[in-house]
C-alpha positions as CSV (number, residue, x, y, z in Angstrom):
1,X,14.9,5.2,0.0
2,X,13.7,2.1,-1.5
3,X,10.0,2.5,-1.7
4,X,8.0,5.4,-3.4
5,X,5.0,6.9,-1.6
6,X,2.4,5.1,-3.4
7,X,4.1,1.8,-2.2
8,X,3.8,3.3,1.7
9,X,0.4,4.1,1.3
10,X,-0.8,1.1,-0.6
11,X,0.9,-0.9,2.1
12,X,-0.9,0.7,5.0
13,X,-4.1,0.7,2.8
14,X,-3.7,-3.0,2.5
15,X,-3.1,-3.5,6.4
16,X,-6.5,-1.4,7.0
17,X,-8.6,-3.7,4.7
18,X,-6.7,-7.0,6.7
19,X,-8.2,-5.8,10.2
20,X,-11.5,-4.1,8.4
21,X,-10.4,-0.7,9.9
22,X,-13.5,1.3,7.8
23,X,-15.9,-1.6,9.8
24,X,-14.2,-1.4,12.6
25,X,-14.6,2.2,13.9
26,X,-10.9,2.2,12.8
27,X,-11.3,5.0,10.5
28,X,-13.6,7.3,13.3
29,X,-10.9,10.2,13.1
30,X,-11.5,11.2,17.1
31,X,-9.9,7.8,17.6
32,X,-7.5,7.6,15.0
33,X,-6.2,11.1,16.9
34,X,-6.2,9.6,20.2
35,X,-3.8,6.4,18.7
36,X,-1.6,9.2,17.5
37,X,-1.0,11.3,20.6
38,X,-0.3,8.2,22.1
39,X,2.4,7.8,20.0
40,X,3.4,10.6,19.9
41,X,4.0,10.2,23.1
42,X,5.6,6.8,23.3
43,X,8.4,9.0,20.6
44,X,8.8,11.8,23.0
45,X,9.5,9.1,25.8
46,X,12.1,7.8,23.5
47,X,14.0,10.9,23.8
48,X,13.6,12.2,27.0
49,X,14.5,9.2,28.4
50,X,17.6,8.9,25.8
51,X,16.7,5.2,24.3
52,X,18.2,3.5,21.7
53,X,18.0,4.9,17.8
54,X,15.8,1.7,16.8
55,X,13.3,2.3,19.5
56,X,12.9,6.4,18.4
57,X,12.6,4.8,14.7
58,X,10.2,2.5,15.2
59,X,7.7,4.9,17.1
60,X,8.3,7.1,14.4
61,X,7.5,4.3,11.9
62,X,4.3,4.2,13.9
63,X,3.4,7.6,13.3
64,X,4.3,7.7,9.6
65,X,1.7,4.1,9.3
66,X,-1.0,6.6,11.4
67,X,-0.6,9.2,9.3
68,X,-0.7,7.3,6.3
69,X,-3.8,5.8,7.4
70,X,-5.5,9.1,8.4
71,X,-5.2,10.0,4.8
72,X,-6.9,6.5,3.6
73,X,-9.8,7.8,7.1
74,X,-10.3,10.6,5.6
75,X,-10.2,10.2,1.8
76,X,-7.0,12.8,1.5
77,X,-4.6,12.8,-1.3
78,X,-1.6,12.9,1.1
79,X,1.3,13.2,-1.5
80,X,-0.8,16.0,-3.7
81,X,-1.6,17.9,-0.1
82,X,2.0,17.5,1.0
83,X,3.4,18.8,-2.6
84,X,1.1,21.9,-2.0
85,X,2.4,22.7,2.1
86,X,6.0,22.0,1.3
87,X,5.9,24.8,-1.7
88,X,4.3,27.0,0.7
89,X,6.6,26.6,3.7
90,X,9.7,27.0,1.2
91,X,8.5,30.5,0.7
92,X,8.3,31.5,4.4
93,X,10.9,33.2,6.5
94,X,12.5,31.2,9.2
95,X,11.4,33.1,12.7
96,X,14.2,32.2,15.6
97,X,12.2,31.7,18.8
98,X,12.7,30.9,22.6
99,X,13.2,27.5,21.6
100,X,14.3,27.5,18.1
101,X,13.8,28.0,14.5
102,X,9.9,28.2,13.6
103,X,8.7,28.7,9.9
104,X,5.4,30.1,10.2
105,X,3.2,32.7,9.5
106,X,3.0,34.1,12.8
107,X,4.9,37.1,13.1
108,X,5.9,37.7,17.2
109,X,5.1,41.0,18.6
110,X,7.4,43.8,18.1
């Protein structure tokens, strides 16, 4: 990877003050959510519907730009809170489900 997180984030920081998101209603975090179930959607349409690599990559560009963003909304250091959740998943057991692997605290009913 060529750029470091702080470069990602500084980058979408920058593209929030260009379009005055925090004046905006841009940073209102009900809306920021709906933006991001819509693309979350436009991704899953992606591969349910088989489309090209570039299109799955750039709606999942679009969610990683969200995100980002989200963290500059809500005033959340994103790399220290990501640091803390990946050390913690690490240490979970890997739980095979109806539809896959899951790593989560929930234990299923014996």
């Amino acid at each position: 990877m060529s750029q470091s997180f702080a470069q990602m984030l500084a980058g979408v920081r920058t593209f929030h003050e260009k379009h005055d998101f925090a004046g905006n209603n841009g940073h209102d975090m009900a809306y920021r959510l709906l933006l991001t179930m819509e693309e979350l959607g436009e991704l899953a349409e992606c591969i349910t519907k088989g489309k090209p690599q570039a299109e799955r990559a750039e709606e999942l560009a679009d969610l990683l730009i969200l995100t980002l963003g989200h963290a500059i909304a809500m005033d959340v250091d994103l790399e220290a809170a990501f640091d803390a959740k990946l050390a913690e998943v690490m240490q979970r057991p890997a739980i095979r489900g109806d539809l896959g692997v899951r790593v989560t605290r929930y234990e299923p009913p014996t």
